[in-house]
N, C-alpha and C positions, 0 to 999 in steps of 0.2 A: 504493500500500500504506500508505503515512504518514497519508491522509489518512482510511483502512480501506475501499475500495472492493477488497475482498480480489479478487473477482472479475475483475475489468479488470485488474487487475497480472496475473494469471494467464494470460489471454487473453494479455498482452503478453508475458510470459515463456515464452508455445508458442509464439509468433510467434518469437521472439529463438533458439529454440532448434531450429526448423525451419533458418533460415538457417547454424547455427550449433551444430553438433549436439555436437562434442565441445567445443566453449568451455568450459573449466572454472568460470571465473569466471561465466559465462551459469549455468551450474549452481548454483553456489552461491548465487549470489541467488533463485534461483528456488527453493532450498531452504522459505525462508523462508515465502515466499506459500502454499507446497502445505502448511506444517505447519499454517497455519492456516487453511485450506479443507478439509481430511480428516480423516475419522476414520482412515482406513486409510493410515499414514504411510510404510508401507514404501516409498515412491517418492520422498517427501521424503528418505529417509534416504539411497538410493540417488544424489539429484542432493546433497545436504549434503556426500558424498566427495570433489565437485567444489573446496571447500576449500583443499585441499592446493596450488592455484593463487598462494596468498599466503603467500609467508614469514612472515610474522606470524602467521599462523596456526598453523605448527609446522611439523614436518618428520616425516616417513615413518622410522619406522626400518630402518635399513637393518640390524640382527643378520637371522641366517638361520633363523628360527624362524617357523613359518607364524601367519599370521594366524586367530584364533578365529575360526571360523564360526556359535559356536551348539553348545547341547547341552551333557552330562558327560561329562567327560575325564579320565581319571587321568591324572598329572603337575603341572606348574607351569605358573600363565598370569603372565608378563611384561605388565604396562601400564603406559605410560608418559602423561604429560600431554604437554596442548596450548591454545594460544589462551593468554586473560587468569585471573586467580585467579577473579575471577567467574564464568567458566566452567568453571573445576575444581571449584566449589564446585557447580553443578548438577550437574553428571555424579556428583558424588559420593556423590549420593542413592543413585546405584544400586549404591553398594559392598558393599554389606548383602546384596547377591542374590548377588555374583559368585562369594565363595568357595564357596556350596554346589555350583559347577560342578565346582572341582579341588579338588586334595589338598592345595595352595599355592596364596598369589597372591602378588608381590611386585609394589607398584605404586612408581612413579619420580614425586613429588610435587614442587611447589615447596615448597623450603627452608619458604618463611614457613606453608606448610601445615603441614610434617611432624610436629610434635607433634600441633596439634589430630588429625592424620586418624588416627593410632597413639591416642591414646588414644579413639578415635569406632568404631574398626573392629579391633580387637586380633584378630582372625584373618587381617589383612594385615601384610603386612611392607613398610613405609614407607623408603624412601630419598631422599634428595634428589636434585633433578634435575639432574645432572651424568652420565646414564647411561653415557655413553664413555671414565667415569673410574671409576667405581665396583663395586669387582671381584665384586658382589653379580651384575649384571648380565651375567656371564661365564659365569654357570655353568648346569646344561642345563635349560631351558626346552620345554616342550610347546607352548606356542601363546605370541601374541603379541599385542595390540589398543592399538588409542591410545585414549584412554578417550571421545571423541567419538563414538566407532563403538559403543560400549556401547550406546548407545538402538538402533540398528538391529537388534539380538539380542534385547534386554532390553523396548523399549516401540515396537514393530510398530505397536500399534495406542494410539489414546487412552486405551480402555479400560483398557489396562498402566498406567498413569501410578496407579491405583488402590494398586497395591505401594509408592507414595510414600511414607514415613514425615511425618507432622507435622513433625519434626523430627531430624534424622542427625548433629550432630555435639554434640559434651559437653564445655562448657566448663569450666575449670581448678573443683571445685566448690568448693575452698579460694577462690579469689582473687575468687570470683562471689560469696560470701556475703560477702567483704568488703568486698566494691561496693553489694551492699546494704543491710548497717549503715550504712556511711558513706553513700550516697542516702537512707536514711530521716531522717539528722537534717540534709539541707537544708529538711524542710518536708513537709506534709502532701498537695500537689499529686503530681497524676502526673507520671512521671521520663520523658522524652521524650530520647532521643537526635536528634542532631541530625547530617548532611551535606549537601554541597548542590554537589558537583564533582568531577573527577576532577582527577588533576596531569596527566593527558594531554590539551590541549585545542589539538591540531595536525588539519590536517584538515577544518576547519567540526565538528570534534565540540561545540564549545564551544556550540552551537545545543540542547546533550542539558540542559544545567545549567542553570539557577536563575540568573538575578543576585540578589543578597542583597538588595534592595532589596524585589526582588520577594518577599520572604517575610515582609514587615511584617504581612498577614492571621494568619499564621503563629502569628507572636509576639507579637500583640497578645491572641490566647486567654488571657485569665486565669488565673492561681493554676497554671499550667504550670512545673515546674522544670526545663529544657532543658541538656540533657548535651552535649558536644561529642565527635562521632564522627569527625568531618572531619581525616584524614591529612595532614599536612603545611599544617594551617589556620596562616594570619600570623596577628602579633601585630593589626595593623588587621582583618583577616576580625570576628577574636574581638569586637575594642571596637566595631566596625558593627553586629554582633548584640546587645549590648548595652547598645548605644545606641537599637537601635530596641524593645527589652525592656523595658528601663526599670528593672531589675533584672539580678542577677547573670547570668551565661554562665555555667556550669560548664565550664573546660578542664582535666582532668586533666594536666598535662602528664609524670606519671613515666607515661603509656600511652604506649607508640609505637604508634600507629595505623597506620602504613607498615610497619615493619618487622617489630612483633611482635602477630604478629595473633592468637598464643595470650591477651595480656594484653588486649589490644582485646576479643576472643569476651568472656572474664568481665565489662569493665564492658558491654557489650550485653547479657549476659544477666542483667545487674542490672535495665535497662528495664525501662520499663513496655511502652512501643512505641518503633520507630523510624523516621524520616521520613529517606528518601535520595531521590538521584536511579538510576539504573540503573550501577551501579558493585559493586566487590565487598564494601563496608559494606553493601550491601542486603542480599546472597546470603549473608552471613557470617551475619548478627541473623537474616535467616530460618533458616539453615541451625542455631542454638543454640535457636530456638524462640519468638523474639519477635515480635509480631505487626508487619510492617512495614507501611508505606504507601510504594511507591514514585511517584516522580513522574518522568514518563515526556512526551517532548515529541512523542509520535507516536500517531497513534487506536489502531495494531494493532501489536503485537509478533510477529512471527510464531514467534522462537523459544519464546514464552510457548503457541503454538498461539491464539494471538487471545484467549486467556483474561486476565480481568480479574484471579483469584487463578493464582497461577504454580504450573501442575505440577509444574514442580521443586523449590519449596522451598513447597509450600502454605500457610506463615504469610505468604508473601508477596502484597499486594491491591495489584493498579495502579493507578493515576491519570491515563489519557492522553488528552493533547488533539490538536487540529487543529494542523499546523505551522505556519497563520498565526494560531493564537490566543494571545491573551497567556497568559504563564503565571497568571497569578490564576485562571484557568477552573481550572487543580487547584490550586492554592495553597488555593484557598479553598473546593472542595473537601476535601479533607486539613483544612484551619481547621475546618472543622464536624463531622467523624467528630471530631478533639480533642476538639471542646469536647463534644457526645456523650458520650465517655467520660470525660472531666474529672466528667460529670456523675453520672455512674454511679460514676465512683471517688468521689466526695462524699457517695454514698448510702451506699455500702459502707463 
């Protein structure tokens, strides 16, 4: 599948699943390949349940309120989150549909969401994710859904993916205008956000990221004024970058990128664009409307549905290569859509 031979991982994931029928985790992975081979995703979505196999992944609620099936309902629908922010952030596309089902929704968000998602969807009622604490969560409920299971109701088919907004969520517009006064007088170039990691790199994930080194193509694009998006970036990350620049690094450092991702969304949505790896600074700048480039170390994404621009967050264009290929194959890719548009902002 990494390599995008979508076909032969599938062959191998019926083979896997023949032996091996209720394997959860067989299921899940096999999620993936089916979402990018069909247009008719209802089966992906059906083995995608198989999930639930990884604690990391979340946990089932156990309240006693059935789970949505689909359809209008009078009453309150209870959803709660699951998985990483990044993927609270796709699922969240589809918040915009949910409440014309009931008469309420009240959705159970991570903390570092809950402002942005309240002021992005003001016909939801946002709590933080402590739901076995929060006496909001007690009270009676008609249906129930983890917000993963949403696409299984909501985007059946590819064609659903159409109902995707451009862009779903609306940064602080005080704190975004202020990010753009002060971006307009470093310089006349375009304002390029910048990450290149995640802080979780256990696992062989570390294989998803960029070495900095590798992004010298990058930053050698001229007359680029490069913004620093990267969460929890050292004080060497920054002077690395700017040493291969040759020129300043912009680090805001009163942004907390980790923690306060309300203040993060406004200087992203100050960009011009933003260059990440597959993390949730990507899904955030798509999710406020900035045009991203992600860089991606795998040919096929299958949660993307094998799509180069991401259904989920449609500002969002990939970049992805062969697992034994260096990264400069997108590096320098991504270097020439910049300078492209470097070229077009010079005109304009």
């Amino acid at each position: 599948m990494d390599y995008g031979d979508v076909a032969e991982s599938w062959r191998a994931h019926q083979k896997a699943l023949v032996l091996s029928p209720d394997n959860r985790q067989f299921q899940f992975v096999a999620a993936f390949t089916c979402f990018a081979l069909r247009d008719d995703l209802r089966e992906a979505w059906a083995l995608y349940e198989g999930r639930w196999f990884n604690p990391r992944t979340g946990c089932k609620s156990v309240l006693p309120w059935p789970e949505w099936q689909g359809g209008k309902q009078q009453g309150r629908l209870l959803l709660y989150r699951e998985q990483g922010l990044g993927d609270e952030i796709f699922w969240a596309s589809m918040f915009g549909e949910v409440s014309q089902y009931f008469d309420a929704v009240l959705c159970v968000c991570h903390e570092k969401l809950q402002t942005l998602f309240s002021r992005s969807f003001p016909d939801i009622v946002f709590v933080a994710d402590r739901p076995s604490s929060h006496p909001l969560v007690f009270e009676q409920f008609t249906s129930q859904l983890s917000i993963g299971s949403l696409g299984a109701i909501l985007r059946p088919h590819r064609s659903n993916f159409a109902h995707t907004p451009e862009s779903f969520l609306i940064a602080d517009p005080v704190r975004a205008e202020h990010w753009r006064q002060r971006l307009s007088r470093l310089g006349t170039g375009l304002k390029v956000g910048l990450a290149w990691r995640s802080v979780d790199l256990t696992g062989g994930r570390g294989i998803h990221y960029p070495p900095l080194p590798e992004l010298k193509p990058l930053l050698q694009v001229h007359g680029i004024e490069f913004i620093n998006l990267q969460y929890c970036a050292t004080a060497e990350e920054c002077a690395e970058i700017e040493s291969m620049l040759g020129r300043p690094f912009y680090n805001f450092r009163e942004v907390d990128h980790f923690d306060d991702l309300d203040a993060s969304a406004a200087l992203m949505a100050a960009c011009d664009v933003v260059i990440a790896p597959c993390t949730a600074t990507a899904a955030l700048a798509a999710a406020v409307g900035v045009p991203v480039l992600e860089l991606e170390a795998v040919a096929v994404n299958g949660f993307q549905l094998g799509q180069q621009q991401s259904p989920w967050v449609p500002m969002m264009t990939r970049f992805g290569k062969q697992p034994d290929e260096p990264w400069s194959v997108v590096v320098e890719q991504v270097a020439l859509v910049i300078w492209q548009l470097q070229q077009e902002h010079c005109r304009t």
